[in-house]
C-alpha positions in Angstrom: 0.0 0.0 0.0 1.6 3.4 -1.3 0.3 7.0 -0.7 0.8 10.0 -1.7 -0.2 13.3 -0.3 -1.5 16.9 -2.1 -1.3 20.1 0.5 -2.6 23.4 -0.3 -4.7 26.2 1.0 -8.4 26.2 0.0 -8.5 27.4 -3.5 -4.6 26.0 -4.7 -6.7 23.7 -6.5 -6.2 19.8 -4.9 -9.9 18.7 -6.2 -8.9 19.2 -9.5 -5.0 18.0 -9.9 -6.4 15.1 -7.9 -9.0 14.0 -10.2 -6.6 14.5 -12.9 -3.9 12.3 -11.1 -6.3 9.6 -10.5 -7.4 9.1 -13.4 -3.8 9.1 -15.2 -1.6 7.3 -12.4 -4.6 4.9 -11.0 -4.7 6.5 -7.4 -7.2 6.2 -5.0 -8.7 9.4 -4.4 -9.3 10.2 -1.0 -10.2 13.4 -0.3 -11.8 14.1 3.5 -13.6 16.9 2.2 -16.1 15.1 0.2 -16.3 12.7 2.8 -17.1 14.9 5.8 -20.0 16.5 3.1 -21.0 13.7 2.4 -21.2 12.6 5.5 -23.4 15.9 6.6 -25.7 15.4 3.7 -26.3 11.7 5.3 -26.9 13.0 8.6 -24.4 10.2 9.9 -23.2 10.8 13.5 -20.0 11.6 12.2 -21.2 14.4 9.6 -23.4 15.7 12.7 -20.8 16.4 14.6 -18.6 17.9 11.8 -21.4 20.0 10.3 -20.6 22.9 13.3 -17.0 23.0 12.5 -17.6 23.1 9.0 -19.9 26.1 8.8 -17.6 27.9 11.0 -14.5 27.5 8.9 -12.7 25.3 11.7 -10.8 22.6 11.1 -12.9 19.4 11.8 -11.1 17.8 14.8 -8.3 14.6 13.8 -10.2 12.0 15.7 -13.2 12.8 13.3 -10.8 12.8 10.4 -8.9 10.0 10.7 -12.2 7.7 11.7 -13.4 8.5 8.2 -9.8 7.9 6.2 -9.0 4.5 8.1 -12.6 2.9 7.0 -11.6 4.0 3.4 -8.3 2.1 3.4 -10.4 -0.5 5.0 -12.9 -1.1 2.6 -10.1 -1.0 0.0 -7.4 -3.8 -1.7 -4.3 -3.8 0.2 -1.9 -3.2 -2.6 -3.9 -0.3 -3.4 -2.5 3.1 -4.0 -3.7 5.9 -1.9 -3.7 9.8 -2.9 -4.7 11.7 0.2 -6.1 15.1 -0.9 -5.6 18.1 1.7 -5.3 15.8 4.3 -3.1 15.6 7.1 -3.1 19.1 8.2 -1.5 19.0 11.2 1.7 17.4 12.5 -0.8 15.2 14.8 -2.7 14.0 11.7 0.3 13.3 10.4 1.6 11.0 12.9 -1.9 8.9 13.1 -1.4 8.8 9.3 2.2 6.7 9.5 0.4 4.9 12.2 -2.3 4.0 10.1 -0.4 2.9 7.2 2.4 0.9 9.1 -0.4 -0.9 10.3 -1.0 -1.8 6.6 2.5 -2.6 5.5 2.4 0.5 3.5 4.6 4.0 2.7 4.6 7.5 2.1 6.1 8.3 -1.0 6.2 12.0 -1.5 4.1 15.1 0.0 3.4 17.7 -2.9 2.7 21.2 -1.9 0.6 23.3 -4.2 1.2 26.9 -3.6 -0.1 29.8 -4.7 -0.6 33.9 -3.7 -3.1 34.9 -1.2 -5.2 37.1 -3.4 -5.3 34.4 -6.5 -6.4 31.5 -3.5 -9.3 33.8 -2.5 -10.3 35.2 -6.4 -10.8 31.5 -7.0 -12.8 30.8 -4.3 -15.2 33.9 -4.3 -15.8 33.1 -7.9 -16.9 29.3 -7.4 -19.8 28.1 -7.7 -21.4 24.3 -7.4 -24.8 22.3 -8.8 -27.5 21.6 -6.0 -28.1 18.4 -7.9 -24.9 17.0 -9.7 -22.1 18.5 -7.6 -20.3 19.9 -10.9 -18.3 23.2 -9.9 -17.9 26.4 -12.3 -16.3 29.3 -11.6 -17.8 33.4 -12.6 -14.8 33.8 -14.6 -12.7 30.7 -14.9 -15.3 28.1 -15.6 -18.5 29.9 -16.4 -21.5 28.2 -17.5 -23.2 28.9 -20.3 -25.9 30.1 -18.7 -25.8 32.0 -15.5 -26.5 30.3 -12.8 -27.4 27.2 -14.4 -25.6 23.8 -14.6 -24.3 23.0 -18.0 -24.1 19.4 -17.3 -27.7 18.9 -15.9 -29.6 22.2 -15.9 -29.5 22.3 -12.1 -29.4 25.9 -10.1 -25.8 26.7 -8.9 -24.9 28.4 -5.7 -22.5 29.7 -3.5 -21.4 27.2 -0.5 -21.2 28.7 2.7 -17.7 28.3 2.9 -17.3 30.1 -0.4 -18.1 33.2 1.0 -15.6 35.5 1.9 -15.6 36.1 5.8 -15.6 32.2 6.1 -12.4 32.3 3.6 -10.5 34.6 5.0 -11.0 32.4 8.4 -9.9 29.3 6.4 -7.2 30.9 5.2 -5.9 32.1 8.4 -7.0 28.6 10.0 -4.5 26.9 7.2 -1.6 28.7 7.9 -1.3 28.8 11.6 -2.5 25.3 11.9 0.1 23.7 8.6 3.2 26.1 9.0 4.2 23.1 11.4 3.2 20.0 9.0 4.9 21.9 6.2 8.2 21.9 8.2 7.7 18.6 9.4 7.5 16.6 5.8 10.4 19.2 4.8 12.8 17.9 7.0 11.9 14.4 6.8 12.4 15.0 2.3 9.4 14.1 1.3 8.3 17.4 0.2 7.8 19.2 -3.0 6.6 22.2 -3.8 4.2 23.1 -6.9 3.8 26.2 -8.2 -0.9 26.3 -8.6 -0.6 29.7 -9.5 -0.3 28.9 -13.6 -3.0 27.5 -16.1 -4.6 24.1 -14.7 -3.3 22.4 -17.5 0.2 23.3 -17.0 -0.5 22.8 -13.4 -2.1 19.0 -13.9 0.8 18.3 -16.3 3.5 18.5 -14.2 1.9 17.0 -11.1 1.0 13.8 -13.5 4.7 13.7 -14.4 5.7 14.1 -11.0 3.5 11.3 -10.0 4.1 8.9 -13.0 7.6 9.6 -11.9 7.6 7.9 -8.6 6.6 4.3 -10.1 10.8 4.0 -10.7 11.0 4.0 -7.0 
């Protein structure tokens, strides 16, 4: 079992170079965002009690977390290839990670980085917008849809998330700094960390993280 993890601020754009990745390098796509809204659009007990962290812009505390990412590798093969997607964020969900995967006979292979400028994070998020009935996400000036307001892939209404708007994004932000300048150091010194620049076209972008990633099958 091999993994692989993507960091970045809300808005450096790890939903999309992870779909990408998957889909070119075979990865299993983890990401804990979907799973925690999925899990509040459930009403589970765990999406209950992440729901209030969530609509504050808080981190959702690592017991929560890594509950929901050891019943993924669970239900999964064991030779499987893992690509964690903005998860750990801290140093202590980074330790239950190795944990967790030493448990499984498995290894982290690399930790990539994607940076980008503070303005450009929070442009992109202002701007987004998602489908009440398909999920698909457009952007006002990126990605717009050919109609306003309407989904292009099923005619469904778009809106705003919550934590789209911009009080909760500049708490975000702020959240992801204090609470990563840590993990950042952390995977730094153990050299398992690369930095990618997010702040380019997402097809340069997706390029060279697939390269990157194709890359580490030599290993």
């Amino acid at each position: 079992m091999d993994a692989i993890i993507l960091l970045g601020a809300p808005g450096s754009g790890k939903g999309t170079v992870a779909e990408k990745v998957r889909d070119a390098c075979r990865y299993v796509h983890v990401s804990t965002g979907d799973m925690l809204r999925e899990s509040v659009k459930q009403g589970t007990e765990t999406g209950r009690q992440a729901e209030g962290y969530m609509k504050r812009g808080e981190l959702v505390p690592d017991s929560l977390i890594i509950k929901l990412v050891e019943e993924r590798m669970d239900a999964g093969k064991k030779d499987a290839r893992y690509m964690f997607d903005g998860f750990p964020r801290t140093t202590a969900q980074a330790e239950l990670l190795e944990q967790s995967l030493a448990r499984r006979k498995g290894r982290l292979l690399k930790v990539f980085f994607l940076d980008a400028p503070r303005k450009v994070l929070l442009d992109r998020l202002t701007g987004r917008r998602v489908c009440r009935k398909c999920g698909t996400c457009f952007h006002v000036v990126n990605i717009p849809p050919k109609r306003p307001g309407v989904c292009d892939v099923c005619g469904g209404e778009l809106y705003q998330r919550t934590d789209d708007q911009e009080v909760t994004i500049l708490n975000r932000l702020e959240v992801f700094n204090r609470q990563t300048e840590s993990l950042i150091a952390y995977y730094e010194k153990k050299g398992v960390l690369e930095r990618v620049d997010s702040d380019r076209k997402a097809d340069v972008t997706i390029a060279d993280m697939v390269s990157r990633v194709k890359a580490l099958g030599a290993q």
